[in-house]
N, C-alpha and C positions, 0 to 999 in steps of 0.2 A: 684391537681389531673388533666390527662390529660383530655380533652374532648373526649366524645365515639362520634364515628360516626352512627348511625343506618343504618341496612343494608338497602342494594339498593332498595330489593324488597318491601322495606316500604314508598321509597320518592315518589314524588307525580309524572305523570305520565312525564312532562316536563322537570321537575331535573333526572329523567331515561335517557333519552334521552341526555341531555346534559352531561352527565356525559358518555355514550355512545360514543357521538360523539368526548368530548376531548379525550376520553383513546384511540381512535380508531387513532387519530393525532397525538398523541402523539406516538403510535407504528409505525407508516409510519413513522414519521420521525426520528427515533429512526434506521429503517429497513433501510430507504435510506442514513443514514447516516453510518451506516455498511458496505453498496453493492455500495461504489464507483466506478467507473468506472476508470480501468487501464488502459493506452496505449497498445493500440493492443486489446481492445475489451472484457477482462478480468477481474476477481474481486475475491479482497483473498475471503478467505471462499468456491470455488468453490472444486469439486472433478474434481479427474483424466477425468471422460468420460464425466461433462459439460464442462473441459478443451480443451479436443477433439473436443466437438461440437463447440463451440466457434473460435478456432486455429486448421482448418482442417491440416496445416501441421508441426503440432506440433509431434517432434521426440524424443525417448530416446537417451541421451546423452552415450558418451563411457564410458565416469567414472564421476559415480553422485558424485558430492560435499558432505560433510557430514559438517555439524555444530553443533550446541550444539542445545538443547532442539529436539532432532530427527529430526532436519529437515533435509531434502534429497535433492537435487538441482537434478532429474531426467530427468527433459522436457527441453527441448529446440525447440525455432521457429527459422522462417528465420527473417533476422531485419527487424524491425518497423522502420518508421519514427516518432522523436517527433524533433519540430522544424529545422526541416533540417536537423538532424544528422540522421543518422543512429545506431539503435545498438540493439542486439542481445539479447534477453529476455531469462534467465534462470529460471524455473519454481522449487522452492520451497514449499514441503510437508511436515506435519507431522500431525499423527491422522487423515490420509486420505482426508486432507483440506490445499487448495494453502495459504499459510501461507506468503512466501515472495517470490517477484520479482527482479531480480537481470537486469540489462538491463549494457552491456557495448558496448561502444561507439568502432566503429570499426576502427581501425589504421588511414584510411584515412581520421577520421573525422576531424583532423587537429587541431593544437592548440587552436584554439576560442572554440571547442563545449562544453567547461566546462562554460566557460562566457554565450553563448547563453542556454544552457539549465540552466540555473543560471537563466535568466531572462525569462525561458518561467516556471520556477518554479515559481517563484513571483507571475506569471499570472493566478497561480492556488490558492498558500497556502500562498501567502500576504512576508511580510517581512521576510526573514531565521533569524537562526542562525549559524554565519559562523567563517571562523577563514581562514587563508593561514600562511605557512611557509615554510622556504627551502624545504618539503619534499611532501607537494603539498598544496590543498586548501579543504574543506570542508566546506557543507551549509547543514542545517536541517531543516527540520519543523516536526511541529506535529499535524497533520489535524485529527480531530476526536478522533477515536480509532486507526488511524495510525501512524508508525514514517516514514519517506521520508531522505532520506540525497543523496544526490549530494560530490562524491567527485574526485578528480582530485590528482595521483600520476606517479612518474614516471620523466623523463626524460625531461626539457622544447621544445625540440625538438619534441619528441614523448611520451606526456604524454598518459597515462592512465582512461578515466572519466567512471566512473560506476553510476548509479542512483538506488537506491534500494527503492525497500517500501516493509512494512511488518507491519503486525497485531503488534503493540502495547501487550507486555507482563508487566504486572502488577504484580510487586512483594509486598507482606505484610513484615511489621520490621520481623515477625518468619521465612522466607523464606531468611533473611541477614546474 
């Protein structure tokens, strides 16, 4: 038979307290580890107008992207710099909450900035998981509750590097 806990308001006045102060550290870091900070100032879970406040020249796009699970690709900024490239953040929504970040690297950023942001991701979420083949390269991590993937397609000439992150969706075996 399991062991009962007796309620809180029974233990003595010290074990309140500590028991107070772990749940309360435990929620901080539970909370900070949710509200990462994006490049460019930004963090999923945020709505449309602390988007705005955040990314004063944050604009709707001409034609929003549509993906699976409703999410909307509406907002768009001017590029960000993350390690010397440059590239263009597309702001995805669904359920009224910035869900994923699409960031693509802008033509001139030249064939290195899939390597260099390869290695300014390291500097963040530690070791990837990655793969390259004819049709381009790809690196992931899975930091927290998020997924991050880094990928490079297109043309060796004029490749194409996108860096996404986005909320981590959890599927149950009933949901397969």
């Amino acid at each position: 038979m399991p062991a009962t806990v007796p309620p809180i308001d029974t233990w003595p006045a010290r074990g309140r307290r500590a028991a107070i102060f772990v749940t309360a550290c435990l929620g901080l870091f539970g909370a900070a580890a949710n509200a990462q900070t994006l490049p460019g100032g930004t963090q999923l879970g945020m709505t449309v107008p602390q988007l705005q406040q955040a990314v004063p020249a944050l604009k709707p796009v001409a034609r929003p992207a549509r993906l699976t699970g409703g999410l909307v690709g509406n907002w768009s900024a001017p590029p960000i710099d993350i390690a010397g490239i440059a590239l263009t953040p597309t702001f995805f929504f669904a359920d009224a909450q910035l869900r994923r970040v699409e960031y693509l690297a802008l033509p001139q950023a030249g064939t290195g900035a899939f390597d260099t942001l390869l290695a300014w991701g390291r500097t963040f979420w530690g070791q990837e998981l990655a793969s390259r083949n004819p049709e381009g390269a790809y690196a992931s991590w899975t930091p927290g509750e998020t997924d991050v993937y880094l990928q490079q397609t297109g043309e060796a000439a004029h490749p194409q590097v996108r860096l996404v992150v986005k909320r981590r969706v959890m599927k149950d075996a009933s949901e397969l």
